[in-house]
N, C-alpha and C positions, 0 to 999 in steps of 0.2 A: 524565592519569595518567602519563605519560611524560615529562612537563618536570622541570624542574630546578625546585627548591624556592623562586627566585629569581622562576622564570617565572610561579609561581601568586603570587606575590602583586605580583606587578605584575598579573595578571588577578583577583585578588580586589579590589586598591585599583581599577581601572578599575569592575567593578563597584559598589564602595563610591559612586564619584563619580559613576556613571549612575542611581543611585539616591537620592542627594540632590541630583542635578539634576532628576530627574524631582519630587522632593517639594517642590522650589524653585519648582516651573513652575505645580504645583495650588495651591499655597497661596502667593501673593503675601507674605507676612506670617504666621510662625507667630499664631494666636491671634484672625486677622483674618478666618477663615472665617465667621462669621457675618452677618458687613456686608453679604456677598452673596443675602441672603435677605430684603432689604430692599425687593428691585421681587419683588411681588406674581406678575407674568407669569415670573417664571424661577424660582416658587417648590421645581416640581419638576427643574429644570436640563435635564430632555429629555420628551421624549415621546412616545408610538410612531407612527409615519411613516404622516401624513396626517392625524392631529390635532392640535386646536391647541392644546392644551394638555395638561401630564400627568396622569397619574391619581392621585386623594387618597394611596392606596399609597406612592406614590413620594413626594410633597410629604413625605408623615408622615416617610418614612425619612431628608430631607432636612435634615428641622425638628429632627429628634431628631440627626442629624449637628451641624449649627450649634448647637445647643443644648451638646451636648458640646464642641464646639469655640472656644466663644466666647469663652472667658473671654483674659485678659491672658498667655501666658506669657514666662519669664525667658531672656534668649539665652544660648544654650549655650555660645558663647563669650564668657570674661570673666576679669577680672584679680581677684585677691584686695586686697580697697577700694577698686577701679574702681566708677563709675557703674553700672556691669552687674554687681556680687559677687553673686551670689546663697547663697552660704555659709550668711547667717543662715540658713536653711531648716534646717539643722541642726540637732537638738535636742542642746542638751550642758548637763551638769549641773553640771559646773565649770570652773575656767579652764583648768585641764590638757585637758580632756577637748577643749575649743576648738580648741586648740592643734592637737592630733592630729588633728582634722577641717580646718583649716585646712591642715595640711600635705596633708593626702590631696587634697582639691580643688586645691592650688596645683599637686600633682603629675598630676593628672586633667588641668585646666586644660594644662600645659607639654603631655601625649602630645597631647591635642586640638590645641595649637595645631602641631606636629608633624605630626596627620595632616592639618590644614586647608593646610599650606607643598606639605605634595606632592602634594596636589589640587588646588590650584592651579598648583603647578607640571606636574603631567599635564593637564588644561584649558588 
């Protein structure tokens, strides 16, 4: 409350970055949370201390997590007609309209790559 407008957000980017460190460290691979529900014994990932396995409860919550989670997604960082665009995603109805979406993503795309240089460079 008493810092300088400067101080907070060098303390909100340190926060930004412990928090997509921490989501780096659970999920090996956005989209590849599912693969891990493939051994049968870790289906519930824990269990309550002194048994050897978890309870259906928890599998279920697990299954419906991987479930939700499994599919392929697009990396958030990317170039506009890079291997990685994901632009089309887009819905536009004509070529102007393109356009305007294309500028808004290439400008999305430049802050991202902006905020990823000084998280980096804070790490």
């Amino acid at each position: 409350a008493n810092g300088s407008p400067t101080e907070a957000r060098d303390y909100v980017r340190r926060i930004l970055a412990r928090l997509i460190t921490f989501v780096a460290l659970e999920h090996n691979v956005v989209g590849n949370v599912g693969s891990l529900a493939q051994d049968v014994s870790f289906a519930a990932f824990s269990w309550p201390k002194g048994r050897l396995s978890g309870t259906k409860q928890l599998a279920m919550r697990q299954a419906t997590l991987m479930c939700l989670t499994s599919s392929t997604t697009p990396y958030l960082l990317a170039t506009l007609g890079g291997p990685n665009d994901w632009s089309y995603l887009f819905p536009a109805t004509s070529a102007a309209q393109r356009a305007v979406l294309a500028e808004v993503f290439a400008k999305f795309q430049a802050s991202l790559h902006v905020l990823s240089d000084e998280l980096d460079e804070y790490s």
